[in-house]
C-alpha positions, -999 to +999 in steps of 0.1 A: -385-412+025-384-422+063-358-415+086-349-447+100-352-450+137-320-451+158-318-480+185-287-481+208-285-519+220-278-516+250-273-487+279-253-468+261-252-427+276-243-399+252-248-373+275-279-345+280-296-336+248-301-302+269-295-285+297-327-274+307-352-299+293-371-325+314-361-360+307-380-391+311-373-428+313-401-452+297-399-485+299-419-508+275-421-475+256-423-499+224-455-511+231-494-497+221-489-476+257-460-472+258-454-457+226-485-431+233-469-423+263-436-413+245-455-390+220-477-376+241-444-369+265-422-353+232-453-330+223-450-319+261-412-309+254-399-337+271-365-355+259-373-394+264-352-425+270-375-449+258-362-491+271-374-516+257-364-556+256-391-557+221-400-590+231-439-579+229-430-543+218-428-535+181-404-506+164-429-496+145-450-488+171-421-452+173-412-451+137-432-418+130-409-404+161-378-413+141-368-378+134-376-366+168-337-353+184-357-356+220-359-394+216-332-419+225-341-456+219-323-483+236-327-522+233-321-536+265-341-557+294-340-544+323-335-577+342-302-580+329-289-543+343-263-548+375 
C-alpha cells in the first residue's frame, strides 16, 4: 500500500525538519520539471518545500516521494501571498 501524499493548503510553517540540512523552495514543483527537480534535490539530501497552485501540475507527478520526511507540499499560488 501507498503512503498518501501530504499537502498543506496553504503557507502553513511547521518549523525546520533539521538543523543542519539545506532547504529549498520549488515552485511549480508539481509539474514534469518540477517534480524532477524535487527528486533529484531529496537524493542530494536536500529538505524541499515544494509550491504549487496544481492548476497545470498534477499530484501524481510526487506520489512516489510520499514517504520522503524531507518533503513538505503546499497548495498555494503564489500571486495570492501579501
Amino acid at each position: 500500500m501507498k503512503a498518501e501524499l501530504r499537502v498543506a493548503r496553504g503557507l502553513q510553517w511547521h518549523g525546520p525538519m533539521s538543523d543542519s540540512t539545506r532547504k529549498v523552495v520549488v515552485t511549480g514543483g508539481a509539474g514534469f520539471i518540477g517534480s524532477s527537480l524535487t527528486e533529484a534535490l531529496l537524493a542530494d539530501g536536500a529538505e524541499v518545500h515544494v509550491i504549487d497552485n496544481l492548476a497545470t501540475g498534477r499530484l501524481e507527478n510526487l506520489q512516489h516521494l510520499s514517504g520522503e520526511a524531507r518533503l513538505a507540499v503546499h497548495e498555494l499560488d503564489v500571486n495570492d501571498l501579501d
